[in-house]
Biopython code that builds the backbone (N, CA, C, O; Angstrom):
import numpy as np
from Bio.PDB.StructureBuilder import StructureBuilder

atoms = [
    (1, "UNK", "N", (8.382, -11.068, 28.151)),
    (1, "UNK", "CA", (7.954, -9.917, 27.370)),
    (1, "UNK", "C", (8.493, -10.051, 25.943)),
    (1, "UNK", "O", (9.635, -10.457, 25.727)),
    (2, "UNK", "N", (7.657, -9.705, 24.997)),
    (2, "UNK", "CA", (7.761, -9.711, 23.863)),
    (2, "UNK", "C", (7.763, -8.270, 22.633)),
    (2, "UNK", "O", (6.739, -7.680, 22.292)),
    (3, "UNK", "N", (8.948, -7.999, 22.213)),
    (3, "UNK", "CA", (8.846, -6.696, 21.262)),
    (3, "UNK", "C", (9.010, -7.080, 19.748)),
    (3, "UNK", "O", (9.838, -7.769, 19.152)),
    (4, "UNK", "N", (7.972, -6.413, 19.381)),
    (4, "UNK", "CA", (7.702, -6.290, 17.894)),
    (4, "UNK", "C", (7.217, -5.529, 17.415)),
    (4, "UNK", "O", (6.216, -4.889, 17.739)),
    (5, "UNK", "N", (8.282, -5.444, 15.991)),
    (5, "UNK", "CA", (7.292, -4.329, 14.963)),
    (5, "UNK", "C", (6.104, -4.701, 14.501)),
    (5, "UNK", "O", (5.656, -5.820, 14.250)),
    (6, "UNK", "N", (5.544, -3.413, 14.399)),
    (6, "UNK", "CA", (4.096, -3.725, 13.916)),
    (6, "UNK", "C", (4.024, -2.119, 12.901)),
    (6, "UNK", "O", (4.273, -1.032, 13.421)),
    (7, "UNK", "N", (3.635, -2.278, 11.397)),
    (7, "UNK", "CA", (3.277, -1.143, 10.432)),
    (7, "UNK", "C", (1.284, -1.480, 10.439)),
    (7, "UNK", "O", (0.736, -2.535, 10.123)),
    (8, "UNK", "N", (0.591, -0.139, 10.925)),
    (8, "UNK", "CA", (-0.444, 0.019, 10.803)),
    (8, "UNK", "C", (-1.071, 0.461, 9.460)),
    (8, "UNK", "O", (-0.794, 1.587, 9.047)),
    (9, "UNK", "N", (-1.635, -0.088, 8.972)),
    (9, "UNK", "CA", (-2.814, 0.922, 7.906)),
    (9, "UNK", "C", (-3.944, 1.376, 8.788)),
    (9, "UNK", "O", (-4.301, 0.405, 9.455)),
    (10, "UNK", "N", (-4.778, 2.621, 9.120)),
    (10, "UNK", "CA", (-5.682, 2.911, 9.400)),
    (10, "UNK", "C", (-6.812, 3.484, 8.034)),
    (10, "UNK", "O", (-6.628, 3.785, 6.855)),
    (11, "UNK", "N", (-7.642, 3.446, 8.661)),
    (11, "UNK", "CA", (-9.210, 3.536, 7.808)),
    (11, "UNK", "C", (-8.693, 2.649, 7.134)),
    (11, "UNK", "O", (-8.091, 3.275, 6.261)),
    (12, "UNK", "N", (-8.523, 1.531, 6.957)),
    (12, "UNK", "CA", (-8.880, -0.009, 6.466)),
    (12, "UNK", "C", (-10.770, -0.070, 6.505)),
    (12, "UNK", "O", (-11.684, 0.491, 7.108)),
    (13, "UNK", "N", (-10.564, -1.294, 5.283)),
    (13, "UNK", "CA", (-12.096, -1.182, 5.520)),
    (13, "UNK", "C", (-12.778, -2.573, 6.639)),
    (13, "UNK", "O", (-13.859, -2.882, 7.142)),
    (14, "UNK", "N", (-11.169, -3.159, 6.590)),
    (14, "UNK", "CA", (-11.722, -4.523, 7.348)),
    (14, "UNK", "C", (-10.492, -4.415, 8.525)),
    (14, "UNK", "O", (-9.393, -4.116, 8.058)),
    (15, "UNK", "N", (-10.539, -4.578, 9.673)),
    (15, "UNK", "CA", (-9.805, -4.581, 10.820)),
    (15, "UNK", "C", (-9.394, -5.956, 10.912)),
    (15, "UNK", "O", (-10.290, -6.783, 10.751)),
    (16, "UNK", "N", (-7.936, -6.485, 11.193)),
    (16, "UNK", "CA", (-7.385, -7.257, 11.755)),
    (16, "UNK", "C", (-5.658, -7.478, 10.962)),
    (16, "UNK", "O", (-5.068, -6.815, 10.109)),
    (17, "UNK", "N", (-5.191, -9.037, 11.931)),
    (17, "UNK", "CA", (-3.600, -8.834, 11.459)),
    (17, "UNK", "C", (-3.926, -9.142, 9.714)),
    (17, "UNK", "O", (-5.029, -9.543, 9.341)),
    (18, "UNK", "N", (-3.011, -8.933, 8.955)),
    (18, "UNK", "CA", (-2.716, -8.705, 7.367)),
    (18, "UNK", "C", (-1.511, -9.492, 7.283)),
    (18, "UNK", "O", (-1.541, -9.977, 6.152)),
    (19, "UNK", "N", (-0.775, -9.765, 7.698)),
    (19, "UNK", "CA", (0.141, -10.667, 7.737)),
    (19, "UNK", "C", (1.728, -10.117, 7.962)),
    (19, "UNK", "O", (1.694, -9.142, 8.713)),
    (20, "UNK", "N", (3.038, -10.430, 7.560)),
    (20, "UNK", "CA", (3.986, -9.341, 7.374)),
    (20, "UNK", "C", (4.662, -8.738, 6.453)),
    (20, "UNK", "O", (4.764, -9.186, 5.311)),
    (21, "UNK", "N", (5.248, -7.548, 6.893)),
    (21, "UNK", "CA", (5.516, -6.520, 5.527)),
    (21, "UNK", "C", (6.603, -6.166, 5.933)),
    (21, "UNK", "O", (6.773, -5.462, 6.929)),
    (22, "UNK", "N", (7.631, -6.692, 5.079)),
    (22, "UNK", "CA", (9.602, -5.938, 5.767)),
    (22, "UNK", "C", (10.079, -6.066, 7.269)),
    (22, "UNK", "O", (10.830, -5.260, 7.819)),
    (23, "UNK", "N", (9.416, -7.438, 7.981)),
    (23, "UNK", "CA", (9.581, -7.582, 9.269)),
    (23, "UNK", "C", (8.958, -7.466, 10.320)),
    (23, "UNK", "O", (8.995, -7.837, 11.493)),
    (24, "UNK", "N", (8.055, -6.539, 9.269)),
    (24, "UNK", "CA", (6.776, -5.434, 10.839)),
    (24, "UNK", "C", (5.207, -6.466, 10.497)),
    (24, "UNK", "O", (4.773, -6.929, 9.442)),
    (25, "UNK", "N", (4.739, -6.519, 11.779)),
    (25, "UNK", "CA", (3.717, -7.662, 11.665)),
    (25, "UNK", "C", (2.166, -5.824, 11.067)),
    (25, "UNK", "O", (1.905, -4.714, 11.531)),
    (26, "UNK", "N", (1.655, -6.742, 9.795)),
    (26, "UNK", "CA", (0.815, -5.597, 9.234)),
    (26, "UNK", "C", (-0.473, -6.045, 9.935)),
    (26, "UNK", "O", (-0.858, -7.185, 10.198)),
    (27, "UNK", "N", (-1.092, -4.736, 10.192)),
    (27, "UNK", "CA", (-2.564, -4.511, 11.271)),
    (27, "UNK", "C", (-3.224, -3.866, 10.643)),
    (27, "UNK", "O", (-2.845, -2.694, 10.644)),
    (28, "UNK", "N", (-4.341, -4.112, 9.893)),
    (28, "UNK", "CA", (-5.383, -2.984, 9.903)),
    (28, "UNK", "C", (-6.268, -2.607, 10.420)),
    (28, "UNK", "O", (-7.023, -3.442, 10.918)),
    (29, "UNK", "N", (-6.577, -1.211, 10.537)),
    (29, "UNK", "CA", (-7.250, -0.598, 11.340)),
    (29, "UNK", "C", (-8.650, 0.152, 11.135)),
    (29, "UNK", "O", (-8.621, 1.146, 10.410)),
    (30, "UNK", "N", (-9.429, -0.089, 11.497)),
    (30, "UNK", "CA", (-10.876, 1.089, 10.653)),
    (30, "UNK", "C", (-10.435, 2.281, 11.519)),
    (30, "UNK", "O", (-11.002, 3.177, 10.894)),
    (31, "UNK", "N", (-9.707, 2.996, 12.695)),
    (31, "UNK", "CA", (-9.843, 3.531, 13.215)),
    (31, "UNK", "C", (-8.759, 4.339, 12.130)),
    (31, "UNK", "O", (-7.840, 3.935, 11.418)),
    (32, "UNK", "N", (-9.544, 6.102, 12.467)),
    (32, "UNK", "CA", (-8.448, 6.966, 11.809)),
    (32, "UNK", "C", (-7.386, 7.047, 12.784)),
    (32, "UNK", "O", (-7.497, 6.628, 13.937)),
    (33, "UNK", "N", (-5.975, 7.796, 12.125)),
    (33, "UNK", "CA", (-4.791, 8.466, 13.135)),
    (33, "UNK", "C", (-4.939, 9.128, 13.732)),
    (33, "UNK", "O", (-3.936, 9.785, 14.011)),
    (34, "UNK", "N", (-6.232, 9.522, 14.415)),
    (34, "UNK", "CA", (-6.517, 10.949, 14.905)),
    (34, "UNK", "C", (-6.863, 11.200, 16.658)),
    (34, "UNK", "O", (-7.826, 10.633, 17.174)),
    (35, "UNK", "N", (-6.204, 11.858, 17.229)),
    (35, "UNK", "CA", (-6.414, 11.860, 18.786)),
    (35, "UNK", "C", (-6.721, 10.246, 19.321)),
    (35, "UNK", "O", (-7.651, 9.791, 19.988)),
    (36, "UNK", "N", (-5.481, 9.583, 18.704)),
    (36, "UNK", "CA", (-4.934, 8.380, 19.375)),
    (36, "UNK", "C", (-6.087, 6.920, 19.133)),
    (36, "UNK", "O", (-5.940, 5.956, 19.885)),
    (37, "UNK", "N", (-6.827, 6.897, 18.403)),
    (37, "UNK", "CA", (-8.209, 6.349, 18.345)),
    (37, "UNK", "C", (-7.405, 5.465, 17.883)),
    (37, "UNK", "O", (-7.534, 4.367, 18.424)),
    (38, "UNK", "N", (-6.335, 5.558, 16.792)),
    (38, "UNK", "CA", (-5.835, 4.077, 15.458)),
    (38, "UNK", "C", (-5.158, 3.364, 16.867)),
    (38, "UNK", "O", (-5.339, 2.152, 16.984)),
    (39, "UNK", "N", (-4.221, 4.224, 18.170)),
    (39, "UNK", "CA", (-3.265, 3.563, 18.377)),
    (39, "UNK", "C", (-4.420, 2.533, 19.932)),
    (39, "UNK", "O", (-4.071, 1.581, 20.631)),
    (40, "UNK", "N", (-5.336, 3.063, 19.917)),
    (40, "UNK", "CA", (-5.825, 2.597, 21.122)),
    (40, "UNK", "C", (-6.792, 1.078, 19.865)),
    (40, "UNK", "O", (-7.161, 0.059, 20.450)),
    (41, "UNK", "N", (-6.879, 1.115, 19.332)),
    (41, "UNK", "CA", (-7.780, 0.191, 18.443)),
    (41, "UNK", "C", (-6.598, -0.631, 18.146)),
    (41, "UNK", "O", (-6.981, -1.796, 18.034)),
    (42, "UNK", "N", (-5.280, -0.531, 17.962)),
    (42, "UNK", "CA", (-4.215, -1.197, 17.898)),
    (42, "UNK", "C", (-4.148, -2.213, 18.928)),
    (42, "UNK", "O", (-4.164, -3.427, 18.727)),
    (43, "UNK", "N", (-4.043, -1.411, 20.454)),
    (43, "UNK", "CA", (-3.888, -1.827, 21.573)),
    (43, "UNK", "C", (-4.971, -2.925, 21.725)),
    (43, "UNK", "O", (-4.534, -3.884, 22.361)),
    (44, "UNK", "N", (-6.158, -3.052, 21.356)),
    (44, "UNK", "CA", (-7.481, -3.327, 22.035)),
    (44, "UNK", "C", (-7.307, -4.713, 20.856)),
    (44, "UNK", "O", (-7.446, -5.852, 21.303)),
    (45, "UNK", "N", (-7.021, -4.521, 19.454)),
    (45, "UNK", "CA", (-7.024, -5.629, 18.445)),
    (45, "UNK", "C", (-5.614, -7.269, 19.083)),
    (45, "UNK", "O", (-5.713, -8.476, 18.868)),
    (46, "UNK", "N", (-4.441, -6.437, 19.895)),
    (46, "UNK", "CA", (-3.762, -7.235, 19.763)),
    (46, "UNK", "C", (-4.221, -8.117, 21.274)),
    (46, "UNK", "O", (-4.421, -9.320, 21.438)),
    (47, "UNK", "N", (-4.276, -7.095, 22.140)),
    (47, "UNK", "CA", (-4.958, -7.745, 23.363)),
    (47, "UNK", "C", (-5.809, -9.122, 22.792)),
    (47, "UNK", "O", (-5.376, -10.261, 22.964)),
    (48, "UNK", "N", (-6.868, -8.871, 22.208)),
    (48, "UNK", "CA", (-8.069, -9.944, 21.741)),
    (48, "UNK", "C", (-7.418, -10.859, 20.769)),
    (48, "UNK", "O", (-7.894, -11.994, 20.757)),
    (49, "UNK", "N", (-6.432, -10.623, 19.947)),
    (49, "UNK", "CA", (-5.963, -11.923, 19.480)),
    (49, "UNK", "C", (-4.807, -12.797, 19.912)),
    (49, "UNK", "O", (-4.367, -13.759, 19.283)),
    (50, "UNK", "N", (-4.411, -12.368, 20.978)),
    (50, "UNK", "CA", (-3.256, -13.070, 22.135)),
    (50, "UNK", "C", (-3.813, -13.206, 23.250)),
    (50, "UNK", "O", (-3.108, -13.667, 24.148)),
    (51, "UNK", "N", (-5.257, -12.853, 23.566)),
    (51, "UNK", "CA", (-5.948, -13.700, 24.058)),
    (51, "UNK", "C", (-5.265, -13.149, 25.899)),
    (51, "UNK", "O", (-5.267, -13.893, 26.880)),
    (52, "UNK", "N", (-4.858, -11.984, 25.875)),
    (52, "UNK", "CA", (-4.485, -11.074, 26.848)),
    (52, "UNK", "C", (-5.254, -10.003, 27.530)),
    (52, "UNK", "O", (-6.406, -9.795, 27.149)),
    (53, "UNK", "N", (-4.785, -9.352, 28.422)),
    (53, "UNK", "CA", (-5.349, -8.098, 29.029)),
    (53, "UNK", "C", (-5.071, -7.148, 27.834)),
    (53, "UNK", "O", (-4.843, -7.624, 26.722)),
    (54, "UNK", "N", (-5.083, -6.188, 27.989)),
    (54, "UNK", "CA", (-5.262, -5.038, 27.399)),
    (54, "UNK", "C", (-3.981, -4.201, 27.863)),
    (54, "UNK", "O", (-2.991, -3.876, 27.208)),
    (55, "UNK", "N", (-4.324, -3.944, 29.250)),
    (55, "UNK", "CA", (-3.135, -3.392, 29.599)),
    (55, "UNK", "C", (-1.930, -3.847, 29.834)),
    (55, "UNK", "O", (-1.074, -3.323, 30.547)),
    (56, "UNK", "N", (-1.818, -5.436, 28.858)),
    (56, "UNK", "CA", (-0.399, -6.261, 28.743)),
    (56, "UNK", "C", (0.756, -5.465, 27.943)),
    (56, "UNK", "O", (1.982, -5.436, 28.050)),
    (57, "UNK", "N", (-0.465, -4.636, 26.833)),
    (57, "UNK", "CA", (-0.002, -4.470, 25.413)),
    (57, "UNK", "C", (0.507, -2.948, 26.032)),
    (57, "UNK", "O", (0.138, -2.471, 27.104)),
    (58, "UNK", "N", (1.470, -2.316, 25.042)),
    (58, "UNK", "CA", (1.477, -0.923, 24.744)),
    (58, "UNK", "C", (2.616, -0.447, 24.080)),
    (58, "UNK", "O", (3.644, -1.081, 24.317)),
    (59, "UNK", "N", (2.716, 0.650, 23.190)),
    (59, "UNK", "CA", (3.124, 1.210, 22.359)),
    (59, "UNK", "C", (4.325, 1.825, 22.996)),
    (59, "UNK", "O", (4.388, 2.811, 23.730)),
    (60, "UNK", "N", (5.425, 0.900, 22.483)),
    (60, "UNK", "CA", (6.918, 1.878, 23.290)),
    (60, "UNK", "C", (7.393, 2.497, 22.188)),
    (60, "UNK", "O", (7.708, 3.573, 22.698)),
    (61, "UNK", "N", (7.726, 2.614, 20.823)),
    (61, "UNK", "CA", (8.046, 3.683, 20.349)),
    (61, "UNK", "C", (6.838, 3.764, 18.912)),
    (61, "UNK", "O", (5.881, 3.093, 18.525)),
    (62, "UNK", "N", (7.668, 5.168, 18.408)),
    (62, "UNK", "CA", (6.382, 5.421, 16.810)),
    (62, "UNK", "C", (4.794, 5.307, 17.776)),
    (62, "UNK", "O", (3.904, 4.459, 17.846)),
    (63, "UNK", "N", (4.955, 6.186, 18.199)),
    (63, "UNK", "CA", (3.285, 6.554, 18.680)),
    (63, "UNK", "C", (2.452, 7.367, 18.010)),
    (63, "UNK", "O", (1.242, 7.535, 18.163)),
    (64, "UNK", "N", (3.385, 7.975, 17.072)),
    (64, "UNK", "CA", (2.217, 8.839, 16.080)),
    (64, "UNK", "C", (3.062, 8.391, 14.548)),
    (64, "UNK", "O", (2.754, 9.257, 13.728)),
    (65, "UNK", "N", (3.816, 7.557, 14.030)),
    (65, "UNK", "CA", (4.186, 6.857, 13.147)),
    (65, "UNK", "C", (3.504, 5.906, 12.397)),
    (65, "UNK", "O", (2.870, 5.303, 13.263)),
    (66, "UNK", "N", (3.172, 5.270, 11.065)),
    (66, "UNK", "CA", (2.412, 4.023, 10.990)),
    (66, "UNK", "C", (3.167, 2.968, 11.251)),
    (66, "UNK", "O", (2.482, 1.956, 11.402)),
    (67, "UNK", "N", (4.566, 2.763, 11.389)),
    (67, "UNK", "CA", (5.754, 1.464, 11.930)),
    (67, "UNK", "C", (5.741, 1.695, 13.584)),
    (67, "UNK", "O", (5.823, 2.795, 14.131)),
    (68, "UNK", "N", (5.663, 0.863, 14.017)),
    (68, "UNK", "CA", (5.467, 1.454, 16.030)),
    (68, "UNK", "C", (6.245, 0.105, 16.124)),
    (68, "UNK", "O", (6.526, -0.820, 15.362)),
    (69, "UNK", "N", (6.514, 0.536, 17.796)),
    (69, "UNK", "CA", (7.248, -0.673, 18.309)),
    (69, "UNK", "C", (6.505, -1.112, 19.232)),
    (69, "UNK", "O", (6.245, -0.168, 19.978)),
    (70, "UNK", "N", (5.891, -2.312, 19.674)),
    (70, "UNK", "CA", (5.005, -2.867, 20.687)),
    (70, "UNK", "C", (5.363, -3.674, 21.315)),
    (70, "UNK", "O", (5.982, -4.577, 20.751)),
    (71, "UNK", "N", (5.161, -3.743, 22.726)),
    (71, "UNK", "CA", (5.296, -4.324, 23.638)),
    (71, "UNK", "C", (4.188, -5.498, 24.143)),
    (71, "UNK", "O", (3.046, -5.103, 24.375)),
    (72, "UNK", "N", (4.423, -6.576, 24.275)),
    (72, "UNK", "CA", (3.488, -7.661, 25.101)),
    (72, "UNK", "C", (4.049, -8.243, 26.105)),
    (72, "UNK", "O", (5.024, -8.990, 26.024)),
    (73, "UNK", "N", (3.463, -7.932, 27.112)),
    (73, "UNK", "CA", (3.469, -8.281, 28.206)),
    (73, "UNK", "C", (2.879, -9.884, 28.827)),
    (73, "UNK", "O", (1.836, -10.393, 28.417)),
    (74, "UNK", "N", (3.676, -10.444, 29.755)),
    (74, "UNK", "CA", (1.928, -12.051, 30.344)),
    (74, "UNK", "C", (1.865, -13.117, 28.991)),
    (74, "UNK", "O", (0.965, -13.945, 28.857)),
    (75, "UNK", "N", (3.290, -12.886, 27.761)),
    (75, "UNK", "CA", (3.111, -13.610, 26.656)),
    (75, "UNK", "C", (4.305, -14.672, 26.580)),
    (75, "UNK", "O", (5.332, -13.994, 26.549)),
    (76, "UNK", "N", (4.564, -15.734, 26.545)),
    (76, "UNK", "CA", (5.982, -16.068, 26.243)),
    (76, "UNK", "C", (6.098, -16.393, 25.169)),
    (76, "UNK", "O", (5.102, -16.900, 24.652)),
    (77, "UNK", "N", (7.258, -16.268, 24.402)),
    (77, "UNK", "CA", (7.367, -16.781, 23.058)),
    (77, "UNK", "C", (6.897, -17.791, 22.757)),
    (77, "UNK", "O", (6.242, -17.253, 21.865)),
    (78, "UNK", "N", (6.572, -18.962, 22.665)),
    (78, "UNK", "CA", (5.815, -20.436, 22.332)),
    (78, "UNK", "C", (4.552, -19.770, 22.179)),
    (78, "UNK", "O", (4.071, -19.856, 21.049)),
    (79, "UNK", "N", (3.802, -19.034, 23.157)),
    (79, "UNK", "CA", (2.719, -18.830, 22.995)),
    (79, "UNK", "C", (2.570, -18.111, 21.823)),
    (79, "UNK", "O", (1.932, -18.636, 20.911)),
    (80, "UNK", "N", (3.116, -16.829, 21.654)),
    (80, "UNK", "CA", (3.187, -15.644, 20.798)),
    (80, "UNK", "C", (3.571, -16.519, 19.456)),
    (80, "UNK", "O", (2.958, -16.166, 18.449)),
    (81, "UNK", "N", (4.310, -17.389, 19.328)),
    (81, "UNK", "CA", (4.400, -17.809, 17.883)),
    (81, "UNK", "C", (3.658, -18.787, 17.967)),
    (81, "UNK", "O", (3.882, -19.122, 16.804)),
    (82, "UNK", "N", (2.726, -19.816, 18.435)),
    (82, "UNK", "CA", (1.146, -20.372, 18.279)),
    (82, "UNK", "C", (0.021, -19.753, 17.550)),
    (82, "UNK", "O", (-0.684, -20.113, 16.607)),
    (83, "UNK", "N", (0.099, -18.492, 18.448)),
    (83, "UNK", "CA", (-0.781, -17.959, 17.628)),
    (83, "UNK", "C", (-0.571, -17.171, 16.263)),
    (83, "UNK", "O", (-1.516, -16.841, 15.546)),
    (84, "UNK", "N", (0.786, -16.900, 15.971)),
    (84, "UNK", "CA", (0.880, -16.251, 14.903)),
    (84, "UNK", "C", (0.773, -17.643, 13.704)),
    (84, "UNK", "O", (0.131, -17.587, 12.655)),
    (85, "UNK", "N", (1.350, -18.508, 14.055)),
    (85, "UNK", "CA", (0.607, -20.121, 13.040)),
    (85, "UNK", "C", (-0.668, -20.099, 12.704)),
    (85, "UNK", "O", (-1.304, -20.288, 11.667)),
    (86, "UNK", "N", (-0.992, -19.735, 14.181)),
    (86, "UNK", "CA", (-2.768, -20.371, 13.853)),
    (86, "UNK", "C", (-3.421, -18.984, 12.690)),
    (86, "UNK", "O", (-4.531, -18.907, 12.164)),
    (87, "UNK", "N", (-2.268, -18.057, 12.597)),
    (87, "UNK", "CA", (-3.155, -16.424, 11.744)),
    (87, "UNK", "C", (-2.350, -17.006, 10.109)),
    (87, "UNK", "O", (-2.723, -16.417, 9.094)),
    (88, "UNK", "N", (-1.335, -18.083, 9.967)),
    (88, "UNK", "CA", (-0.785, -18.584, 8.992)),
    (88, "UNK", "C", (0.046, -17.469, 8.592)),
    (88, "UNK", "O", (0.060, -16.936, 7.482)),
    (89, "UNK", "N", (0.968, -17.070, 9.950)),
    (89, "UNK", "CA", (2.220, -16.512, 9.886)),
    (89, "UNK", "C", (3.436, -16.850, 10.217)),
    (89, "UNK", "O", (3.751, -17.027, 11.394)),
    (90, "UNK", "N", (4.436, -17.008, 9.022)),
    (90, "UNK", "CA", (6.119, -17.692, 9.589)),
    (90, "UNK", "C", (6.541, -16.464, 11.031)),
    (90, "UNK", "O", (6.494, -15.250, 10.831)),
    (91, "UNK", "N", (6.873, -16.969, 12.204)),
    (91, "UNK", "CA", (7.193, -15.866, 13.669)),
    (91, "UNK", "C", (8.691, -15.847, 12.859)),
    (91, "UNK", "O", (9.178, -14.747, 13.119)),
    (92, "UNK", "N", (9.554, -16.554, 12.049)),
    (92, "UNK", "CA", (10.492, -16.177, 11.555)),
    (92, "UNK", "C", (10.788, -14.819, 10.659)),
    (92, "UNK", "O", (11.771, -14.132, 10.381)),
    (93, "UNK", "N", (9.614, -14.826, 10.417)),
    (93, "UNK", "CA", (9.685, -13.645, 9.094)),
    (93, "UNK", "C", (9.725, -12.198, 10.189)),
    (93, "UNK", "O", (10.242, -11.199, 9.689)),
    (94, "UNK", "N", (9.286, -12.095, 11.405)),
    (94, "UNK", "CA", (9.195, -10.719, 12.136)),
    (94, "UNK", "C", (10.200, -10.626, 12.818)),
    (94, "UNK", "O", (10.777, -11.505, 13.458)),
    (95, "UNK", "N", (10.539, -9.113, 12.654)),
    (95, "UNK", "CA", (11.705, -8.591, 13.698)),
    (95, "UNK", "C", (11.071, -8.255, 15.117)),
    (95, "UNK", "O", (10.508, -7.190, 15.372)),
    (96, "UNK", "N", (11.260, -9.447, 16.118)),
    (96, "UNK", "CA", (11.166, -9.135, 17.402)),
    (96, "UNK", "C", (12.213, -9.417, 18.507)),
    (96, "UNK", "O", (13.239, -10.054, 18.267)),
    (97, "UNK", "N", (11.922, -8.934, 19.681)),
    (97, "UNK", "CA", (13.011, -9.195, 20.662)),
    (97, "UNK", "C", (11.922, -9.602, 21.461)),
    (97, "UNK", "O", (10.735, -9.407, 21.199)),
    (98, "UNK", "N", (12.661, -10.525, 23.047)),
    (98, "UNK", "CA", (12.198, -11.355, 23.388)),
    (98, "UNK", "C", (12.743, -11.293, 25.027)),
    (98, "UNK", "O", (12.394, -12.161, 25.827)),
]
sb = StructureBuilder()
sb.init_structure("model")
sb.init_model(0)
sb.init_chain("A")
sb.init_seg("    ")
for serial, (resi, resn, name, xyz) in enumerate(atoms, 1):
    if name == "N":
        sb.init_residue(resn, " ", resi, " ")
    sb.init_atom(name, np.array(xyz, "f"), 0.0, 1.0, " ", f" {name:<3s}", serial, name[0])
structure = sb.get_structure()
């Protein structure tokens, strides 16, 4: 299992990762903050680019915050920093636990 920050922008005009910002891996979102839509479009974006279930992922703290803390599940680190290369992200630059 894998924890990391993640800072959301919602109503973005283009959805996906943005790279990182002060540790927290940046996500944008077209979805507004509103009756959970940004945090479930969160959930559903990271699933599809780790190439996971859906219900691997989920939001353990800042659930109505734009900095949240996320959980991945079914990921091991090698994998999780593969793919953050292949998005042309240092996995050094993010604050995660492991």
């Amino acid at each position: 299992m894998i924890q990391l920050t993640v800072r959301v922008i919602p109503r973005a005009s283009r959805r996906g990762i943005a790279g990182v910002r002060d540790g927290a891996l940046l996500v944008r979102l077209q979805s507004p903050p509103v009756e959970g839509a940004a945090n479930e479009e969160l959930l559903q974006l990271i699933a599809k680019t780790f190439r996971i279930a859906k219900g691997a992922v989920a939001i353990v703290a800042g659930e109505h915050s734009r900095l949240k803390r996320v959980s991945i599940e079914a990921l091991d680190r090698t994998q999780f920093e593969g793919v953050l290369q292949s998005l042309d992200i240092n996995p050094e630059d993010l604050k995660m636990s492991s």
